[in-house]
N, C-alpha and C positions, 0 to 999 in steps of 0.2 A: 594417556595415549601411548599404545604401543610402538617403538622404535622400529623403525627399516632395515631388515638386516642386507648387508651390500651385498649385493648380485655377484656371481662371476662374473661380469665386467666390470664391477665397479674396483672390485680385488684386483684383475687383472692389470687397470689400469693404474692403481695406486702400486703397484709392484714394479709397472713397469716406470713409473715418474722415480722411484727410490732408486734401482735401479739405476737409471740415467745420471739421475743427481751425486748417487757415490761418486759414479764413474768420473762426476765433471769433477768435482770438489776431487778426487785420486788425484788427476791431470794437473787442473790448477795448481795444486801443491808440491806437485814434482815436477812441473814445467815453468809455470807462471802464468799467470792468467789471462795476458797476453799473447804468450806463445801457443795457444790451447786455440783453436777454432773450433766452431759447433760441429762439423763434419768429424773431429778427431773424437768429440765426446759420442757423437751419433756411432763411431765404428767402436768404440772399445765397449759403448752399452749394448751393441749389436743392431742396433735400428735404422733408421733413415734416420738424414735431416731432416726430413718435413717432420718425422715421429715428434724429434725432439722441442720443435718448435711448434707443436698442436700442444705438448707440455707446459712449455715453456718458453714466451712468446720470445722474450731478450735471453741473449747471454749471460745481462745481469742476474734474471730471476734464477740460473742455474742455482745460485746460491744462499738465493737470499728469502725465494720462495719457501717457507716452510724452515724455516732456518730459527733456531733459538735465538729470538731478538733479544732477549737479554744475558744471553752469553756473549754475545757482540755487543751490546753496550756498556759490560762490566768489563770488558776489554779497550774498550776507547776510554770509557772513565780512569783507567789504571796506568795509561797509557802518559807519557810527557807533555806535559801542557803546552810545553814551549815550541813540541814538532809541529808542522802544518798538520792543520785537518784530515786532509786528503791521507797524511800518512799515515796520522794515526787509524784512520779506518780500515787503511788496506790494511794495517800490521794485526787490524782487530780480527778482520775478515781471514788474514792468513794463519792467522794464530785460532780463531773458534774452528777452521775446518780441519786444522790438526789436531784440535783437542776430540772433534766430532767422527775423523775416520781412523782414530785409534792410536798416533801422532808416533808411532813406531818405526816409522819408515820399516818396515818390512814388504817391501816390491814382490815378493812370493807369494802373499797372500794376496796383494792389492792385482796380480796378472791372474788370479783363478778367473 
């Protein structure tokens, strides 16, 4: 059976979800993921909120959607046994999306 090749929308909208999701994972890493609201990822990927949330229903999924689950779990695994859970997640979660936007802190590239 021959494969579907994706439509101009299907690209489009897969560009535009990668898009988005840099931007949030940029933010979260240079703000906290706290200080970060969906309006602020909605304006630096250039879209609306509602865009971002026809993407991506939670805030949570900013990150987690489409995210290498086992670079985050070789990160929790590696991670002190002794700290709470909670922390070793966030520290997984903060650590896979600097390893995944290039972990340079170069803000030059990250405002193109």
């Amino acid at each position: 059976m021959m494969e579907r090749k994706p439509t101009l929308r299907d690209r489009r909208r897969s560009e535009t979800r990668r898009t988005i999701q840099a931007h949030a994972i940029r933010l979260f890493t240079d703000s906290g993921y706290d200080a970060v609201a969906v309006a602020d990822v909605a304006e630096a990927a250039g879209v609306s909120a509602m865009t971002v949330y026809r993407h991506f229903p939670t805030k949570e999924d900013l990150v987690l959607i489409e995210q290498p689950a086992r670079l985050i779990a070789e990160r929790v695994a590696a991670s002190p046994p002794t700290q709470p859970l909670v922390r070793r997640v966030g520290g997984a979660l903060v650590d896979a999306a600097t390893a995944l936007t290039g972990g340079d802190g170069d803000e030059s590239a990250a405002n193109e």
